[in-house]
C-alpha positions as CSV (number, residue, x, y, z in Angstrom):
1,X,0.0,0.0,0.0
2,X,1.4,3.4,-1.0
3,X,2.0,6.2,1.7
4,X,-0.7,8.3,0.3
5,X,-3.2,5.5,0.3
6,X,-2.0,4.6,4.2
7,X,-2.4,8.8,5.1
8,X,-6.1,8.8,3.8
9,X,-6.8,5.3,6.1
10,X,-5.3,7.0,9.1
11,X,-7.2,10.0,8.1
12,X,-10.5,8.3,7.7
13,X,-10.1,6.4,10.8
14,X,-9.5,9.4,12.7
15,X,-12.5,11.2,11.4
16,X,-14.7,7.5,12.5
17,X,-12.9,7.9,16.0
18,X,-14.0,11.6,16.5
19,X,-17.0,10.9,15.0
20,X,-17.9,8.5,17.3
21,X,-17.0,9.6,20.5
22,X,-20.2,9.3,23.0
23,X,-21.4,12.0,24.3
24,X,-20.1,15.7,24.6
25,X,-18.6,15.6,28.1
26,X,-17.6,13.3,30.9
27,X,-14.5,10.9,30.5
28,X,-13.4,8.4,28.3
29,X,-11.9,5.0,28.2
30,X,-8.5,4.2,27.9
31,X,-8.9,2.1,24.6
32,X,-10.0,5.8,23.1
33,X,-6.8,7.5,23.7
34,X,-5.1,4.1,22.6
35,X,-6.6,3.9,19.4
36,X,-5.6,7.9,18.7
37,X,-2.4,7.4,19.2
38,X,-1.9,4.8,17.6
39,X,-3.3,6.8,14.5
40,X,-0.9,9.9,15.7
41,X,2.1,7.1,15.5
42,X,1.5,6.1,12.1
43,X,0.8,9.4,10.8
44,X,4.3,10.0,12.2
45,X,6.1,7.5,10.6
46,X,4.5,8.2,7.7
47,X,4.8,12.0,7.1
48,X,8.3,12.0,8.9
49,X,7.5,14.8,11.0
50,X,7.1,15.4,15.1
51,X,3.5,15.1,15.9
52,X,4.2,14.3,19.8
53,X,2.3,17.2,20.4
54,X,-0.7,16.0,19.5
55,X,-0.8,12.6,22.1
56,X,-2.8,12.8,24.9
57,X,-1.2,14.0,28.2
58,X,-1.1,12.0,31.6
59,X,-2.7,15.3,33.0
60,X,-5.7,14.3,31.1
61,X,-6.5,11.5,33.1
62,X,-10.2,11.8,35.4
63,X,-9.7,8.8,37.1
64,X,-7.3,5.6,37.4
65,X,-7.5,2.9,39.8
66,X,-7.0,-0.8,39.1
67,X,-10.8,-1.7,39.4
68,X,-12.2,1.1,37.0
69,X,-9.9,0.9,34.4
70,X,-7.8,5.0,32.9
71,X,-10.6,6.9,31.9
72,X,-9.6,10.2,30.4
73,X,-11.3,14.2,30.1
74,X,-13.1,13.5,26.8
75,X,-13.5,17.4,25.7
76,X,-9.0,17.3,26.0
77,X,-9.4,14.2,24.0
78,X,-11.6,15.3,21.5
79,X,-9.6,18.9,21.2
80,X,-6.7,16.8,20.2
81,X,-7.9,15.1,17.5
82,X,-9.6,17.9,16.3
83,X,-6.5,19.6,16.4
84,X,-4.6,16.4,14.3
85,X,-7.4,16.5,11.7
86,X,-6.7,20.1,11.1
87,X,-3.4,19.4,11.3
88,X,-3.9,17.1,8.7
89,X,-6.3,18.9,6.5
90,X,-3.9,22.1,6.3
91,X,-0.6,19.9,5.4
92,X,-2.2,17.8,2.7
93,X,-4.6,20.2,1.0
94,X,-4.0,21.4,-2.4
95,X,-5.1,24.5,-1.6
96,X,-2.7,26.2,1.5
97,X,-4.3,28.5,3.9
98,X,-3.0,32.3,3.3
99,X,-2.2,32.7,7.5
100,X,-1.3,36.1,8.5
101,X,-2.5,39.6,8.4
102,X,-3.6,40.9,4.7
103,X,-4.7,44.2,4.3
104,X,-7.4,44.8,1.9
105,X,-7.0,46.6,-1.1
């Protein structure tokens, strides 16, 4: 499978993941955060660049305790991926984003 092919999968699967968190606030399993970095790991093998930024922080974590399981601020979580699909969206585009003041004329 060619890079480009693998970058729209990890795309795609990261749209289905934010898509399909439940709910708009609470926390979230552990598996969540597992599964989006994973996607943020492939997308930085594939693209070559540093995208460590974008993993979810220990500091995002509502609760932890060997009978409930990691469960994680799901607004942070959702931010993030957010954040990767722009990320995403803005470095493959065709059409760049002119960022910066422009005065009219």
């Amino acid at each position: 499978m060619s890079d480009q092919r693998k970058l729209l999968e990890v795309y795609s699967r990261l749209k289905g993941l934010r898509a399909n968190i439940p709910g708009r606030q609470g926390s979230l399993e552990k598996r969540w955060v597992e599964e989006f970095h994973d996607l943020v790991k492939t997308m930085t093998d594939l693209s070559q660049m540093d995208l460590g930024g974008f993993r979810v922080p220990r500091g995002a974590i509502t609760a932890e305790g060997a009978d409930i399981g990691t469960y994680y601020d799901k607004e942070f979580v959702a931010a993030k991926i957010d954040a990767l699909l722009g990320f995403f969206e803005l470095s493959f585009s065709e059409r760049k984003p002119s960022i910066g003041f422009h005065p009219s004329e």
